[in-house]
DOKOLGU-277290 format. One record per residue (C-alpha): residue in one letter; x, y, z. Coordinates in Angstrom, 1 decimal. Layout:
<nodes>
+-------+--------+--------+--------+
: titor :      X :      Y :      Z :
+-------+--------+--------+--------+
:     A :      X :      Y :      Z :
...
+-------+--------+--------+--------+
</nodes>
This chain:
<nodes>
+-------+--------+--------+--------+
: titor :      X :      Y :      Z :
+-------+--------+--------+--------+
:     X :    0.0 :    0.0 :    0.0 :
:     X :    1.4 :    3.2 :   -0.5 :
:     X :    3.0 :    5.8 :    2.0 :
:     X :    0.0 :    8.0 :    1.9 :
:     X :   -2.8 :    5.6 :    1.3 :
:     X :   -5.6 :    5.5 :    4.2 :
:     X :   -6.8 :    2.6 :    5.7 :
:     X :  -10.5 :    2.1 :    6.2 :
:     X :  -11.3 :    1.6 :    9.6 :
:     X :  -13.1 :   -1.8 :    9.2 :
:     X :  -10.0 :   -3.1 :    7.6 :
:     X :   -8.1 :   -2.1 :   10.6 :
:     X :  -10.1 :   -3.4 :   13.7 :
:     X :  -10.8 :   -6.4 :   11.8 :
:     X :   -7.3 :   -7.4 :   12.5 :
:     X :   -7.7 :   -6.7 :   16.2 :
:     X :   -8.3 :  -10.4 :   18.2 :
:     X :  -11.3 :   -9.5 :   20.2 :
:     X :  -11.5 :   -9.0 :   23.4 :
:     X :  -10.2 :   -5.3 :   22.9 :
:     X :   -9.1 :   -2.7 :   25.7 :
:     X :   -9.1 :    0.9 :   24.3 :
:     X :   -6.8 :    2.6 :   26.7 :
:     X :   -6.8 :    6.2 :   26.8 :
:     X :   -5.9 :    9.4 :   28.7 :
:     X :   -7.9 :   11.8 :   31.1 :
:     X :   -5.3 :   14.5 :   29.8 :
:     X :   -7.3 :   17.1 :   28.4 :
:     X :  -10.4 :   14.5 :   27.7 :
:     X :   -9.6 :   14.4 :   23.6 :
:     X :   -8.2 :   11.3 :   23.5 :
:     X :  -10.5 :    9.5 :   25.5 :
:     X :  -12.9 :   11.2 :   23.0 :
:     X :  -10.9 :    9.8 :   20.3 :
:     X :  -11.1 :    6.5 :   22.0 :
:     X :  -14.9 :    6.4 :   22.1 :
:     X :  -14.9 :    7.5 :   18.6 :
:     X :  -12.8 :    4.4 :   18.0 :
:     X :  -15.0 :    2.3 :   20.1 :
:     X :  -18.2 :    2.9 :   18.1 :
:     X :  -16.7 :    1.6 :   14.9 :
:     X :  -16.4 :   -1.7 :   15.9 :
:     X :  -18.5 :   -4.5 :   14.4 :
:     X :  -19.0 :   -6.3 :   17.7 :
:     X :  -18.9 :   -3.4 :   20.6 :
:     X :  -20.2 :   -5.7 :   23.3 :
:     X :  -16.4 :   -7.6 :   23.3 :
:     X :  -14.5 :   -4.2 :   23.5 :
:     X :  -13.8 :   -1.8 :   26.6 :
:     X :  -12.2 :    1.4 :   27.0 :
:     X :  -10.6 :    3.0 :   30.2 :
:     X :   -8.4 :    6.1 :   30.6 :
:     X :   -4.9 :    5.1 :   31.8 :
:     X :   -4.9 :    7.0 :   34.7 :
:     X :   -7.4 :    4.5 :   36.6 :
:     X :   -5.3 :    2.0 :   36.6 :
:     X :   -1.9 :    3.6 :   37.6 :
:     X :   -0.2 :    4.6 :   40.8 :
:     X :   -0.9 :    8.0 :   42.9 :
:     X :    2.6 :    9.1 :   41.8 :
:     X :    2.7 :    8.2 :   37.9 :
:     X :   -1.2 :   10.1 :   38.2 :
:     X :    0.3 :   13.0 :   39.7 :
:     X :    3.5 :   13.4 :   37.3 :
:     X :    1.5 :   12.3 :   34.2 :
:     X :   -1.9 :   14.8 :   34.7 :
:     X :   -1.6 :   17.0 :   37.8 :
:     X :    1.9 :   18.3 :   37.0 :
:     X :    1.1 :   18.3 :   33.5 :
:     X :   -2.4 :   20.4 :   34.0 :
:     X :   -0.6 :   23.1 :   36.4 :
:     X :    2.0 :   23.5 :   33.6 :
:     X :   -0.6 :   23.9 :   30.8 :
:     X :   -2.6 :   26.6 :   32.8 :
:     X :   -0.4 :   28.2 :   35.2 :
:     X :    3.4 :   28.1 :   33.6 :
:     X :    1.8 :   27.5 :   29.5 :
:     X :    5.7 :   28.4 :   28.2 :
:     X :    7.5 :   26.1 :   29.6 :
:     X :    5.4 :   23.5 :   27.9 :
:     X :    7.9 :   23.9 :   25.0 :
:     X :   10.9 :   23.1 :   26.6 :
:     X :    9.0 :   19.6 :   27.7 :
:     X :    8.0 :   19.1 :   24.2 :
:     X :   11.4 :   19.6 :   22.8 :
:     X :   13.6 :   18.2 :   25.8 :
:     X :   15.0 :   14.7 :   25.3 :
:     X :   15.6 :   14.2 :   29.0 :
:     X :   12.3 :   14.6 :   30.4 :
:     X :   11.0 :   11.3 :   28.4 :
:     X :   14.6 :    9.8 :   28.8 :
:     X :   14.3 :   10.0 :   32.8 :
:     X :   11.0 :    8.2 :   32.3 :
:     X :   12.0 :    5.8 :   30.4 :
:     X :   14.9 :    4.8 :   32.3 :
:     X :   13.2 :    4.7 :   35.5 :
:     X :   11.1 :    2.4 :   34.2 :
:     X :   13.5 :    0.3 :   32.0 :
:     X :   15.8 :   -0.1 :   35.1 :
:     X :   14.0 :    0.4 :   38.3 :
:     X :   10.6 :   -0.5 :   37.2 :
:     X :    9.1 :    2.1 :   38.9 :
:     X :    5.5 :    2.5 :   38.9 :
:     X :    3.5 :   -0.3 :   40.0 :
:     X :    1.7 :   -1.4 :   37.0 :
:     X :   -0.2 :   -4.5 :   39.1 :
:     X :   -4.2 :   -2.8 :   38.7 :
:     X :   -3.6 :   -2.5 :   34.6 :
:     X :   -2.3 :   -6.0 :   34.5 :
:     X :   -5.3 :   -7.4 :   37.0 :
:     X :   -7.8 :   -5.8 :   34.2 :
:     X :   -6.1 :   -7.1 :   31.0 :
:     X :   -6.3 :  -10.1 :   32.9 :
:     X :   -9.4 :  -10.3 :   34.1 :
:     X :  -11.5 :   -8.8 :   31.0 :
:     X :   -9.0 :  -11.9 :   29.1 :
:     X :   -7.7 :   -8.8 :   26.5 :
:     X :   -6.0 :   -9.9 :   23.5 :
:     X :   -5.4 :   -6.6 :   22.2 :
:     X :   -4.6 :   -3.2 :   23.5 :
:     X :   -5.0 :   -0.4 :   21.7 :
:     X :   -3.6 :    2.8 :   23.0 :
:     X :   -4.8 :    6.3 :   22.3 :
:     X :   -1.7 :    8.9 :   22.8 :
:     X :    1.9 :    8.1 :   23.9 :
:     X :    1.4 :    8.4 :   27.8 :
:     X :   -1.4 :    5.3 :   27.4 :
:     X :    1.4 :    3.6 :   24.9 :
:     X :    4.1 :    4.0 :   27.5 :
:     X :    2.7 :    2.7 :   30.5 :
:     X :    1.0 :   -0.1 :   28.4 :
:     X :    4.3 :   -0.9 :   26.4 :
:     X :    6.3 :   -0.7 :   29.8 :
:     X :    3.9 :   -3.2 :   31.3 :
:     X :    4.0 :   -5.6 :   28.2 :
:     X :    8.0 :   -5.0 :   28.4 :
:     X :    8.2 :   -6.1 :   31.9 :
:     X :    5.2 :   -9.1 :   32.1 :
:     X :    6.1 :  -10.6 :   29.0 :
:     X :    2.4 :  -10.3 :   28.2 :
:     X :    0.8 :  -12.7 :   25.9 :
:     X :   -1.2 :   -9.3 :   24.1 :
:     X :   -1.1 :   -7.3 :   20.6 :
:     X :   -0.3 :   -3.6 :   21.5 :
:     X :   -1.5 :   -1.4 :   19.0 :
:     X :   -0.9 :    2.5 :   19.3 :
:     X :   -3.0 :    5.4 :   17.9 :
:     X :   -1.2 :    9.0 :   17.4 :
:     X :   -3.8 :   11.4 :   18.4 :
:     X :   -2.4 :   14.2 :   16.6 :
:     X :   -1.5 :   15.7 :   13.4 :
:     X :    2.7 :   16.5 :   14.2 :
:     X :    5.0 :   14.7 :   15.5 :
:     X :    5.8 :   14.4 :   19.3 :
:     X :    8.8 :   13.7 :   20.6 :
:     X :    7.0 :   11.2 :   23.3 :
:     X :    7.1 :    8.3 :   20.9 :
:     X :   10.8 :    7.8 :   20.6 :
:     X :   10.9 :    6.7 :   24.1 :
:     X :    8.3 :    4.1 :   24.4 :
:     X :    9.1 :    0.0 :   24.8 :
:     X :    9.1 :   -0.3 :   21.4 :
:     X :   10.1 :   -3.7 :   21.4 :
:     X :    6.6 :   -4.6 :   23.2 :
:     X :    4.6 :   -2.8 :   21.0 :
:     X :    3.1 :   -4.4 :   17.3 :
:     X :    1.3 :   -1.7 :   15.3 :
:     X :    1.0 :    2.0 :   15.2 :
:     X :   -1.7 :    3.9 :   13.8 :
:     X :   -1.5 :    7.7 :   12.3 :
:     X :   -3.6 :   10.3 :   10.4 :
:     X :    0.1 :   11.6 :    8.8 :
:     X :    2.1 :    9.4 :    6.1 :
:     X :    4.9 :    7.1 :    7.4 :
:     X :    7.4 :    9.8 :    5.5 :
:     X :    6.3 :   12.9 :    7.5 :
:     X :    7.0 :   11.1 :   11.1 :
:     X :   10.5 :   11.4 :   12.4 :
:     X :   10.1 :    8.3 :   13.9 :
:     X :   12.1 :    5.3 :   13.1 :
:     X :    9.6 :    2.3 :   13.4 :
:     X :   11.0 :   -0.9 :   14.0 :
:     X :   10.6 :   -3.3 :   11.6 :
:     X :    8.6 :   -5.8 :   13.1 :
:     X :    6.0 :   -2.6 :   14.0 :
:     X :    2.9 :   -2.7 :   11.3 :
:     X :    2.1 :    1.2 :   10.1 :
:     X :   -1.0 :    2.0 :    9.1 :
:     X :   -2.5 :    5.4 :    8.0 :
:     X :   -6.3 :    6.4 :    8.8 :
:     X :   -8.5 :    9.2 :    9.9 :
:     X :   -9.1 :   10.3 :   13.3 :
:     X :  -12.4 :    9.5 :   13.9 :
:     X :  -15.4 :   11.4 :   15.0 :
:     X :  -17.9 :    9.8 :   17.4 :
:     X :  -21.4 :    9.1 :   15.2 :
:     X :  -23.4 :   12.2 :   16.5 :
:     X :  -21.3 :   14.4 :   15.0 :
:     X :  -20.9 :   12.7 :   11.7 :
:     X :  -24.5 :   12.6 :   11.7 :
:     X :  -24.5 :   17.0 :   12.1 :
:     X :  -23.3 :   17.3 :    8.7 :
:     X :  -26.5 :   17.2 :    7.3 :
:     X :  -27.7 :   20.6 :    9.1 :
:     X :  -25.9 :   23.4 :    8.3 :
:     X :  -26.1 :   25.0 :   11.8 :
:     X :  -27.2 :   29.1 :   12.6 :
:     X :  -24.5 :   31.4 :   11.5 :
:     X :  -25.8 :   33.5 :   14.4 :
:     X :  -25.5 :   30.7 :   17.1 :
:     X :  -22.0 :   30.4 :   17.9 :
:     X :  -19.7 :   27.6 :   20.4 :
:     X :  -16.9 :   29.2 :   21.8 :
:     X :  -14.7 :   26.3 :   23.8 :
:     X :  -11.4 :   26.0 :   25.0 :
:     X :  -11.0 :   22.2 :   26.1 :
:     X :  -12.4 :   20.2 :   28.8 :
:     X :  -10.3 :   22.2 :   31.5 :
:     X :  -11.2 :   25.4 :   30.7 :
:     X :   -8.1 :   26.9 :   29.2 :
:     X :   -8.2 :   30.0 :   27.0 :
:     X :   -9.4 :   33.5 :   27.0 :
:     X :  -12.9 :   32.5 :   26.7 :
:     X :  -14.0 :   36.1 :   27.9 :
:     X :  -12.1 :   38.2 :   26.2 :
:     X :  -13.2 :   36.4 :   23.1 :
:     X :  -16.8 :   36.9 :   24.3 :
:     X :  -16.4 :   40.6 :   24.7 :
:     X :  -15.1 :   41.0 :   21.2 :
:     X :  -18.2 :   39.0 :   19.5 :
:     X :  -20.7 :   40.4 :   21.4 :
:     X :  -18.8 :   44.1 :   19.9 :
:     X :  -19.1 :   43.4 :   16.8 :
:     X :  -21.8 :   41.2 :   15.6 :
:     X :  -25.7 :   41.7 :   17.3 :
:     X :  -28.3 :   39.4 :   17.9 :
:     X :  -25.6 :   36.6 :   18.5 :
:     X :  -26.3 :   33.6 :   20.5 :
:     X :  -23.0 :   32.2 :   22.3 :
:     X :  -22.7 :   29.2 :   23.9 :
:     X :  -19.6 :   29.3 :   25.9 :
:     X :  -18.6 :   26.0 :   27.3 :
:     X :  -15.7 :   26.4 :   30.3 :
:     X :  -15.0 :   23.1 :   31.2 :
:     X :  -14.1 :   22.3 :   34.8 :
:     X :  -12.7 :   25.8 :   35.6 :
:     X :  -14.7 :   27.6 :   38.0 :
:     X :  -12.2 :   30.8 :   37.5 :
:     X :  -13.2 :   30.6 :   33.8 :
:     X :  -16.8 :   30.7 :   34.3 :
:     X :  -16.9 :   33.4 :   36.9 :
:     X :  -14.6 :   35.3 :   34.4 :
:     X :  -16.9 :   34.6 :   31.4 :
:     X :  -20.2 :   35.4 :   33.5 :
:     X :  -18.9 :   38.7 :   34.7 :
:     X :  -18.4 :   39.3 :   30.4 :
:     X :  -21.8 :   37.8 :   30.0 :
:     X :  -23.5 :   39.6 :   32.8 :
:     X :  -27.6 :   39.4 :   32.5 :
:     X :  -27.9 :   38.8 :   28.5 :
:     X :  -29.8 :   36.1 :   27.5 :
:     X :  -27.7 :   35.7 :   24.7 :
:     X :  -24.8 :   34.3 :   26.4 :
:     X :  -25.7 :   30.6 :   27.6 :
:     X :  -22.6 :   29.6 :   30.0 :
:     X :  -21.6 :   25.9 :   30.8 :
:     X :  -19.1 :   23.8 :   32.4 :
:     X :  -17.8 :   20.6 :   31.9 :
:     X :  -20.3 :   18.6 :   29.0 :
:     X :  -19.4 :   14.9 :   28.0 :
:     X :  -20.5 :   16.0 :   24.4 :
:     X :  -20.5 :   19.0 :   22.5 :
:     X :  -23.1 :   17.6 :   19.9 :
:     X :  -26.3 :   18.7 :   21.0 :
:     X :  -24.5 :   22.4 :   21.4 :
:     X :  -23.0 :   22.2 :   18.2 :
:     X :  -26.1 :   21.1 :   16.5 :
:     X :  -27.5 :   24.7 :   17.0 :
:     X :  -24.1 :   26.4 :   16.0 :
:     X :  -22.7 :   27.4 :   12.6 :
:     X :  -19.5 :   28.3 :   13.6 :
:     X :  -17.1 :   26.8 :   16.5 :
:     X :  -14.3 :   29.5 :   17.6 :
:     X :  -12.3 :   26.8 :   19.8 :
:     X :   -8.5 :   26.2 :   20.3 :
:     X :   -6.4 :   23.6 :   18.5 :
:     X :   -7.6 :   20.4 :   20.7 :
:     X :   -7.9 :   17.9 :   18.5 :
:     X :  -11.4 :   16.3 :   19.8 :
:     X :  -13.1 :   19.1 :   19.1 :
:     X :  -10.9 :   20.2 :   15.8 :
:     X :  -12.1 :   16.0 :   14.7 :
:     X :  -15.7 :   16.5 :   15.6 :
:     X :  -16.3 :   20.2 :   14.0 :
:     X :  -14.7 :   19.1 :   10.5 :
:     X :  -17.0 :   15.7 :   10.9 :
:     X :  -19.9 :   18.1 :   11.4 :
:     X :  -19.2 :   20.2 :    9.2 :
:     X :  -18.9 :   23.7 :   11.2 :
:     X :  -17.1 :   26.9 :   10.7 :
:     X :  -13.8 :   26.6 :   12.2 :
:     X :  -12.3 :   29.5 :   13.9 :
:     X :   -9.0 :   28.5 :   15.9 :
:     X :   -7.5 :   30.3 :   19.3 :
:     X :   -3.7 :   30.1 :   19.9 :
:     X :   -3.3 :   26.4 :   22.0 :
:     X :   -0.6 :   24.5 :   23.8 :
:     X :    2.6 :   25.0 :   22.4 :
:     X :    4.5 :   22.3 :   19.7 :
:     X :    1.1 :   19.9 :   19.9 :
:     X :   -1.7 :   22.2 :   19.5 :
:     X :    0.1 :   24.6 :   16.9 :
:     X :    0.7 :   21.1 :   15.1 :
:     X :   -3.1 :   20.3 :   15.1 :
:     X :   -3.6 :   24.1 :   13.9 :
:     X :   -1.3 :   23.7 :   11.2 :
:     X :   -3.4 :   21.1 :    9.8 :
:     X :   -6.8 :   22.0 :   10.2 :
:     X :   -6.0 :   25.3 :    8.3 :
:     X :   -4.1 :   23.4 :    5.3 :
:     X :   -6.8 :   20.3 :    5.2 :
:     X :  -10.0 :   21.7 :    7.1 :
:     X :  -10.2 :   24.8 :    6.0 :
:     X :   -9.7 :   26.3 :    9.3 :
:     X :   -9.5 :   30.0 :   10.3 :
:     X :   -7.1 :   32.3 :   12.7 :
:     X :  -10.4 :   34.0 :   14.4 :
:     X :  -10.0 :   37.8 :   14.4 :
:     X :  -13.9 :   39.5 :   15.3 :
:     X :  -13.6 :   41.0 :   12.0 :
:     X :  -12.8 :   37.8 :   10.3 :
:     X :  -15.9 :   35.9 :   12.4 :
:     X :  -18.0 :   39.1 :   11.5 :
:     X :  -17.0 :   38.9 :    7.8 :
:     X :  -17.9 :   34.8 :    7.5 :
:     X :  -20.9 :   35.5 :    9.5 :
:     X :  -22.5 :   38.3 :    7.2 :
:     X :  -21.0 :   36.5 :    4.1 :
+-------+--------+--------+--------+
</nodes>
């Protein structure tokens, strides 16, 4: 098959040996959307399961893995390059691991055990890592399959147990990674999926008046500012503005909003279909759950500056291949009244 030639999903999980665990991450909630997304395209659901990683691992590898990783992404946001970019951050953690076998891995192996998985499929590199590292060190009798959950490279893959792990999955050509796969790893392109309710949206265009303005599950963005300048320039707007699980966020974007009745404000929402049924547009940064599902739907896409490195990656792509737009007020104002 050629370098650049997409694999239908179908043809994909029908190599998978059923039982299946999806295993996913809590970090930032996209790629446990992903994984869902993955979930409902298989033939026989009832013999697959999906779980974000960090129920199964240790207080300490939770608290490196997603709480240090959440207080960089809002607090100290620069610095996220330097982890992107630094070899020695995923070096340490692979060493530790390699060497000391750190973490105690004994909850994920009880549940591959005791579901009787025969393959693993993991969304992201922190799911591949801990899964690989356990595979490594068990000698575990289980295909490990890995998904890349984002359209750039990321410097997280080179230091997995790539001897543990069979296939890798990713919606860029084999050419544009700067990976080296090992032979015996099985490539295959495909798309990142969209769970079916959004696939389904792209038969309603939406209200170019009705906008959703979202900055990830945990909130992160300058959701009010952004509110301020819509609500300048374009009237008789409707703006749902979803703020995940920041409370700071939502006080900042009701103090914006104040009393109008066109500002509908909400938290944390396992789905942004039945919001973005109403919308026409999504103003959103790069994450790439809600990048996946607004292309699938067929929505406006207006992009925010996101995480360094992974989210600029994501925003690189969605303005080359899904026709994507910086968002200016005048550039929404200009779409909107086109």
């Amino acid at each position: 098959m050629p370098d650049d030639a997409t694999s239908d999903w179908a043809e994909v999980l029908a190599t998978f040996e059923p039982p299946v665990l999806i295993l996913s991450t809590a970090v930032g909630r996209g790629m446990y959307s992903l994984g869902e997304a993955v979930r409902e395209r298989f033939a026989a659901p009832d013999q697959v399961h999906h779980i974000a990683v960090e129920e199964r691992l240790p207080a300490g590898a939770v608290a490196e893995d997603l709480k240090r990783y959440r207080f960089l992404s809002t607090r100290l946001t620069p610095l996220l390059y330097l982890v992107y970019t630094c070899p020695l951050f995923y070096y340490r953690k692979l060493a530790r691991e390699r060497w000391f076998h750190a973490a105690d891995l004994s909850a994920l192996e009880a549940t591959i055990g005791a579901l009787g998985i025969r393959t693993v499929l993991c969304i992201s590199h922190r799911a591949a890592f801990w899964a690989s590292s356990l595979k490594w060190r068990r000698s575990l009798d289980v295909a490990l399959w890995d998904l890349l959950g984002e359209y750039g490279n990321n410097l997280g893959y080179r230091f997995l147990f790539w001897e543990a792990i069979d296939g890798f999955l990713s919606p860029l050509a084999r050419s544009a990674l700067r990976l080296r796969l090992p032979d015996h790893v099985r490539f295959m392109k495909v798309a990142l999926p969209a769970r079916r309710a959004f696939v389904e949206l792209a038969a309603t265009a939406g209200d170019r008046r009705t906008v959703l303005l979202v900055s990830g599950y945990w909130g992160q963005g300058p959701l009010a500012a952004v509110l301020r300048g819509l609500r300048q320039t374009v009237a008789h707007l409707t703006v749902h503005v979803v703020c995940g699980d920041d409370r700071r966020q939502r006080e900042r974007v009701r103090r914006v909003a104040g009393d109008g009745a066109d500002v509908r404000i909400h938290g944390a929402v396992d789905s942004l279909a039945p919001l973005m049924a109403q919308c026409g547009s999504v103003i959103t940064k790069p994450g790439i759950s809600t990048l996946v599902e607004a292309h699938a739907a067929r929505r406006k896409i207006f992009l925010l500056r996101g995480m360094p490195v992974a989210e600029a990656n994501n925003a690189r792509f969605a303005v080359q291949h899904f026709d994507a737009t910086w968002y200016t007020p005048a550039r929404w104002r200009e779409w909107c009244e086109r």
